[in-house]
N, C-alpha and C positions, 0 to 999 in steps of 0.2 A: 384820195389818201393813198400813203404808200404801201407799200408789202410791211413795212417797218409797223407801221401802227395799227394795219390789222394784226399782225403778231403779237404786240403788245395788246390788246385790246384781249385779243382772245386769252392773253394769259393773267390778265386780271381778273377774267370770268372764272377760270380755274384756280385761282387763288381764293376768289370769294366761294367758288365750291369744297375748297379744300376748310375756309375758315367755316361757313357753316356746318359740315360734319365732322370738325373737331370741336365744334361748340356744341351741336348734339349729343354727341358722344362721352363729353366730359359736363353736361348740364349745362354749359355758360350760354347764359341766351343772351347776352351781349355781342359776345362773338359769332353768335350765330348768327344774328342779327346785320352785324359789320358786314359778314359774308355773302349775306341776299343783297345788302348793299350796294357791297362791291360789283356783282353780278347783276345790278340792275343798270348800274352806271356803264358798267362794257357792253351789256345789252343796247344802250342806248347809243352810245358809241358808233358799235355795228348799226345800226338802224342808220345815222346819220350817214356813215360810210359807204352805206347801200342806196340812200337815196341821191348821195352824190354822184354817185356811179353811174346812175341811171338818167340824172339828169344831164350828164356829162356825155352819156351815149345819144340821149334826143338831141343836143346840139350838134354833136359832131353831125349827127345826120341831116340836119337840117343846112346846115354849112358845108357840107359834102366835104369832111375833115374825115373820112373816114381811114384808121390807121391799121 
């Protein structure tokens, strides 16, 4: 994955932290809700992005692709 979609990822993690404590803060546990959401899904994201990375690094090495 690119620099691009780690950026966006992480900034949907920040958004779902932004929505859940303004859903704490004004009672909406809806929005609170959307917010841990939100930050579960960029969470997972990340997770993907990391395991691609990783497996993207044992090839290279294995292929002696190393850059």
């Amino acid at each position: 994955m690119g620099v691009g979609d780690k950026f966006s990822n992480k900034a949907e993690e920040l958004g779902g932290r932004a929505k859940e404590s303004a859903g704490a803060a004004t009672g909406d546990r809806d929005l609170q809700a959307e917010g841990q959401t939100d930050q579960g899904k960029a969470n997972l994201k990340q997770g993907a992005e990391k395991l691609k990375d990783k497996a993207n690094q044992v090839a290279d090495k294995l292929t002696g692709n190393n850059p």
